[in-house]
N, CA, C and O atoms as a printed pandas DataFrame, in Angstrom:
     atom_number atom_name residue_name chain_id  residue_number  x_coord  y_coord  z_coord
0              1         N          UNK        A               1    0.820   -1.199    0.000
1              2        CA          UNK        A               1    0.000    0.000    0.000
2              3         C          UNK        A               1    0.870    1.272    0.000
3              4         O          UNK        A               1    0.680    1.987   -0.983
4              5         N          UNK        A               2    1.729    1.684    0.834
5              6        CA          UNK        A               2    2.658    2.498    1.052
6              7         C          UNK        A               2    2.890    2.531   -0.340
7              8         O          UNK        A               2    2.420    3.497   -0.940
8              9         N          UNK        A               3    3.783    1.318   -1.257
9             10        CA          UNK        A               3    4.350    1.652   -2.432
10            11         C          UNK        A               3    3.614    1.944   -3.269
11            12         O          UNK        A               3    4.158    2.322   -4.307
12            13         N          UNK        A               4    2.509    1.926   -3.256
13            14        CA          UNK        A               4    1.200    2.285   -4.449
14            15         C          UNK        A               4    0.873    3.580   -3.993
15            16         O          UNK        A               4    0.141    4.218   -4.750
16            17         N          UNK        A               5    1.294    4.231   -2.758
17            18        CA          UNK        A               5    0.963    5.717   -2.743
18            19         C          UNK        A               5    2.181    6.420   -3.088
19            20         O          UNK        A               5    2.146    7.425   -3.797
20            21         N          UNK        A               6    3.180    5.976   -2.655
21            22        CA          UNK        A               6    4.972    6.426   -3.175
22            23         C          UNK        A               6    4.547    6.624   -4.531
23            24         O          UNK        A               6    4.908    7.673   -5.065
24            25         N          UNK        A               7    3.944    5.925   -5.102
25            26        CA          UNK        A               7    4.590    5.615   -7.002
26            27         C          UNK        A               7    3.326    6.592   -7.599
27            28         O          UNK        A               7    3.473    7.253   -8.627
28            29         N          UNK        A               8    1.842    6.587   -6.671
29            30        CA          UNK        A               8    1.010    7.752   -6.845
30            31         C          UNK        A               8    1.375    9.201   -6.772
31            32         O          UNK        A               8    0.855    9.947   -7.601
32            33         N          UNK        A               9    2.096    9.634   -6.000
33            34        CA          UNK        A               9    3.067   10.611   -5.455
34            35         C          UNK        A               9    3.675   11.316   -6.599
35            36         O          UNK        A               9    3.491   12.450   -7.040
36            37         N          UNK        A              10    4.659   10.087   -7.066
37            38        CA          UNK        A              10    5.682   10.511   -8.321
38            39         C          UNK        A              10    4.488   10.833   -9.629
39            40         O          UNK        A              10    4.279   11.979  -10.027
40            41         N          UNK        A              11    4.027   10.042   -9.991
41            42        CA          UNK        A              11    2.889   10.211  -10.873
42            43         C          UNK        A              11    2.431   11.673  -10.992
43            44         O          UNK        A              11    2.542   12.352  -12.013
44            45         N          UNK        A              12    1.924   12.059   -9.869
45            46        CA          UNK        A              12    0.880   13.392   -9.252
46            47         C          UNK        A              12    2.123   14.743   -9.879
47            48         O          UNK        A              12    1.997   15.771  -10.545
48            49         N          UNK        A              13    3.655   13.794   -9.017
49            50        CA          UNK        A              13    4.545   15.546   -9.649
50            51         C          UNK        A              13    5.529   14.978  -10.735
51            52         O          UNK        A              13    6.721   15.282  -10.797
52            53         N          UNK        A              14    4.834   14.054  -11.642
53            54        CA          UNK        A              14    5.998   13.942  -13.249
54            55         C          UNK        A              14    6.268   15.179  -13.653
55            56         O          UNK        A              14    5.561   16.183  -13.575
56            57         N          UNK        A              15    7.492   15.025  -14.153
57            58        CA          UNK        A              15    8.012   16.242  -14.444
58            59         C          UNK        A              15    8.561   17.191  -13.583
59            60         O          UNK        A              15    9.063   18.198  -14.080
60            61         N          UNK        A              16    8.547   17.009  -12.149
61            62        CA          UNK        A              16    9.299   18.006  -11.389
62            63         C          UNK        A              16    9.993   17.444  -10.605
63            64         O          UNK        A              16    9.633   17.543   -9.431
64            65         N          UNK        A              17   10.875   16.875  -10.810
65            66        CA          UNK        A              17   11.843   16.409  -10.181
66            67         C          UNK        A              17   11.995   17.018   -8.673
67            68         O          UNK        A              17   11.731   16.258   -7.741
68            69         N          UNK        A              18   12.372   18.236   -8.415
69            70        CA          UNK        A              18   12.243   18.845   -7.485
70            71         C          UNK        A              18   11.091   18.280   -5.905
71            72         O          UNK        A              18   11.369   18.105   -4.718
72            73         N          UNK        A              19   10.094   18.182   -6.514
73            74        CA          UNK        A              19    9.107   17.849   -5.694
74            75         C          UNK        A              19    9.145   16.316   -5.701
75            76         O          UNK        A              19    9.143   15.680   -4.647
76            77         N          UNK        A              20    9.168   15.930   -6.501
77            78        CA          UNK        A              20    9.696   14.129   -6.528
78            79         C          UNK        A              20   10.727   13.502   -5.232
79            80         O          UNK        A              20   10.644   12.526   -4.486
80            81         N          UNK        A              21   11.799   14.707   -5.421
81            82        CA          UNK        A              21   13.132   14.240   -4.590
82            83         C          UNK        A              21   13.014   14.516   -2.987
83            84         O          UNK        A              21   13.485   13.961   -1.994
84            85         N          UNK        A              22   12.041   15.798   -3.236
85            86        CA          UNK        A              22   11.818   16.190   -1.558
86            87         C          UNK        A              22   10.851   15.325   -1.438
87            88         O          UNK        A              22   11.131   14.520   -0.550
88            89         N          UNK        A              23    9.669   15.087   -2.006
89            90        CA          UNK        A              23    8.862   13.843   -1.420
90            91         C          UNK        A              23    9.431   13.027   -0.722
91            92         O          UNK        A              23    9.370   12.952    0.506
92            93         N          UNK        A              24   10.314   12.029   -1.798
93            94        CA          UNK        A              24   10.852   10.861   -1.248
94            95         C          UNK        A              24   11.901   11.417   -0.148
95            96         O          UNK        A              24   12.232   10.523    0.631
96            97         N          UNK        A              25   12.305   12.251    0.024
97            98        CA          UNK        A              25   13.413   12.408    1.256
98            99         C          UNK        A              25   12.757   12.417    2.460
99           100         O          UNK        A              25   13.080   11.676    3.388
100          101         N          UNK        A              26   11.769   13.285    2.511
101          102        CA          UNK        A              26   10.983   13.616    3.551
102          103         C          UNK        A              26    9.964   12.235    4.314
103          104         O          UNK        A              26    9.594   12.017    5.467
104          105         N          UNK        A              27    9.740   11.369    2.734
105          106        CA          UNK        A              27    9.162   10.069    3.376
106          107         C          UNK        A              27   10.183    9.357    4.256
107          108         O          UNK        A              27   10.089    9.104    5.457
108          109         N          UNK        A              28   11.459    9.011    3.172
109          110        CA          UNK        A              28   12.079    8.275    4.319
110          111         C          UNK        A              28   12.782    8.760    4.842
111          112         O          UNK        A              28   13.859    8.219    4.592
112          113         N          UNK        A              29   12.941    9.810    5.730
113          114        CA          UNK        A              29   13.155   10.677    7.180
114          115         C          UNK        A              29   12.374   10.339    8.184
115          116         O          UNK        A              29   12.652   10.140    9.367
116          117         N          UNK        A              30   11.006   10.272    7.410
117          118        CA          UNK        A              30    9.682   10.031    8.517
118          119         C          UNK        A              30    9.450    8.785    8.984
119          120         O          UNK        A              30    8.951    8.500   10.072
120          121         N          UNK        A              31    9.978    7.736    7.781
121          122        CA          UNK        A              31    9.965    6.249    8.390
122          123         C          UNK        A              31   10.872    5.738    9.125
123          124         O          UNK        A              31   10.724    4.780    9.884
124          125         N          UNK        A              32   12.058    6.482    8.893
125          126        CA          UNK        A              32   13.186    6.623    9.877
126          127         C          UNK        A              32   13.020    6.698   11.576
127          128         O          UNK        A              32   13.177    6.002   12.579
128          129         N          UNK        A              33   12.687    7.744   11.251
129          130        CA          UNK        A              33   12.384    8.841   12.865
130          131         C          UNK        A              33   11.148    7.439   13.475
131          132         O          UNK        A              33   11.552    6.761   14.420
132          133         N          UNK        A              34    9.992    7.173   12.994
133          134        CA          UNK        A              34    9.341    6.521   13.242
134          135         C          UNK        A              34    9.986    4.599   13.889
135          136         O          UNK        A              34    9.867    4.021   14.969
136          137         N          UNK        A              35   10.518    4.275   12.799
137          138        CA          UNK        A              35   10.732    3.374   13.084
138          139         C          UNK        A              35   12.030    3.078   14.547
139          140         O          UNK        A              35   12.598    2.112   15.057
140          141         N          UNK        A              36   11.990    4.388   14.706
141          142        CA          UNK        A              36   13.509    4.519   15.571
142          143         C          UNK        A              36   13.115    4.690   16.697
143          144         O          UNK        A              36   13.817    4.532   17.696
144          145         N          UNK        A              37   11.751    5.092   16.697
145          146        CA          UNK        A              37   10.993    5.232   18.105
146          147         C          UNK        A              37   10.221    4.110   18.387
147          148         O          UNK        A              37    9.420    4.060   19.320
148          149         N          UNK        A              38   10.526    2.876   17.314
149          150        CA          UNK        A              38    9.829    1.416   17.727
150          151         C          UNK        A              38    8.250    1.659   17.830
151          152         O          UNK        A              38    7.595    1.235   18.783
152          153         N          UNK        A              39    7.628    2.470   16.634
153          154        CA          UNK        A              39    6.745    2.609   16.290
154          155         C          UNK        A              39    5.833    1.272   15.688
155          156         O          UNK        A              39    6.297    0.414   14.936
156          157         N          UNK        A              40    4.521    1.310   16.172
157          158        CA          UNK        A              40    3.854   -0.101   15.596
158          159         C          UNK        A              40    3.638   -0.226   14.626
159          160         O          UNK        A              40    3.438    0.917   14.213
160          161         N          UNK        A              41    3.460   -1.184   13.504
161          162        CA          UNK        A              41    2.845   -1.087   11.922
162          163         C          UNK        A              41    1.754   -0.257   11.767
163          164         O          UNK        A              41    1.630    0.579   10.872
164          165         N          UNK        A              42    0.964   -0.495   12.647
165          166        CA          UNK        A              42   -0.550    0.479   12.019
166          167         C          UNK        A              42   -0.105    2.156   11.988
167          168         O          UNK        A              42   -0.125    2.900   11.007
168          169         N          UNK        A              43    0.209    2.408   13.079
169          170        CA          UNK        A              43    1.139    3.621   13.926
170          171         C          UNK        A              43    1.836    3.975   12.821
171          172         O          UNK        A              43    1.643    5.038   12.231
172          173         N          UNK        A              44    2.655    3.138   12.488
173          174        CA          UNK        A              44    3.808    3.809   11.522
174          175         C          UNK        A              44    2.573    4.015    9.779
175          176         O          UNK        A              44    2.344    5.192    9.502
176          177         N          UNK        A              45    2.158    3.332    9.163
177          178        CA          UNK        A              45    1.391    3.342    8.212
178          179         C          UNK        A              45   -0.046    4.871    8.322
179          180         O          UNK        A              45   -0.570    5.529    7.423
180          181         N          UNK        A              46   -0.197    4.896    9.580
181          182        CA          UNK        A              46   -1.219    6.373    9.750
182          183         C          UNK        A              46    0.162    7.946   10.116
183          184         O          UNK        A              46   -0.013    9.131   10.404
184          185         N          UNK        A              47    0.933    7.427    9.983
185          186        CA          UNK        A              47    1.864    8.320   10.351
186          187         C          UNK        A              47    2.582    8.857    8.707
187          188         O          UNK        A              47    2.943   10.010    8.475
188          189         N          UNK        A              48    2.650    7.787    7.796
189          190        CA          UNK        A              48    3.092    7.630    6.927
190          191         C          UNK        A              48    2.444    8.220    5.636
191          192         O          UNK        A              48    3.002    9.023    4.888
192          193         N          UNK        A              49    0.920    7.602    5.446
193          194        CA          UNK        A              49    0.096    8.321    4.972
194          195         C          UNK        A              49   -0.540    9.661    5.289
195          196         O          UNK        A              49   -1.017   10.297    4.349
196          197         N          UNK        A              50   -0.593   10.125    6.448
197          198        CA          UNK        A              50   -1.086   11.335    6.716
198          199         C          UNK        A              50   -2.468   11.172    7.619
199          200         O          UNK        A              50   -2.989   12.154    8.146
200          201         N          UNK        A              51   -2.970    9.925    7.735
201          202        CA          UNK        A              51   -3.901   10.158    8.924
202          203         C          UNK        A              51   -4.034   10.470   10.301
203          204         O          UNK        A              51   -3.332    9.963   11.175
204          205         N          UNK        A              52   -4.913   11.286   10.495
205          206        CA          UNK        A              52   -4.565   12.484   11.465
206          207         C          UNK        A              52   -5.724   11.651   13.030
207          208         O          UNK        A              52   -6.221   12.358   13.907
208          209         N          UNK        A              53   -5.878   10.185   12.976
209          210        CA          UNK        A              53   -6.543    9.581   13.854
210          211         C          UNK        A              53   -5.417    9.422   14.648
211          212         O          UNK        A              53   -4.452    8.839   14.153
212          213         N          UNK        A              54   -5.356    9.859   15.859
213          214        CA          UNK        A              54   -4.662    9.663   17.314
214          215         C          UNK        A              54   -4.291    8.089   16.576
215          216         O          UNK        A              54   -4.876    7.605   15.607
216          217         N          UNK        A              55   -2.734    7.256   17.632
217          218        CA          UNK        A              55   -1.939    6.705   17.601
218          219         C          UNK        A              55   -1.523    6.701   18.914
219          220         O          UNK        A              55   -0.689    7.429   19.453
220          221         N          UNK        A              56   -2.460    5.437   19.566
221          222        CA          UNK        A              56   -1.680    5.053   20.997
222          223         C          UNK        A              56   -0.741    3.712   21.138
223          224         O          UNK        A              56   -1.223    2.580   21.185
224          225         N          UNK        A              57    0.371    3.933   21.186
225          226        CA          UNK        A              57    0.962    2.909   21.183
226          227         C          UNK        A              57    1.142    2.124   22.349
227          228         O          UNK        A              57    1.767    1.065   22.290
């Protein structure tokens, strides 16, 4: 799922590289930071996508 929104992402800014590269940096920064705090799958996946439903771990 993640990779079908990654590859939606690139799709959305073809042609601008720019926004392509900060996308992907900024994603995996966030899965980083996340996973480093031993974040749960669901947790990390609403964190990832942008859902803004509380996350009690």
């Amino acid at each position: 799922m993640i990779n079908k929104l990654h590859l939606a992402m690139i799709e959305l800014y073809s042609g601008d590289a720019k926004r392509i590269q900060h996308f992907c940096k900024v994603h995996s920064y966030a899965k980083i930071i996340a996973e480093t705090e031993n974040v749960d799958e669901k947790c990390l996946f609403m964190k990832i996508t942008g859902k803004r439903r509380p996350c009690i771990s």
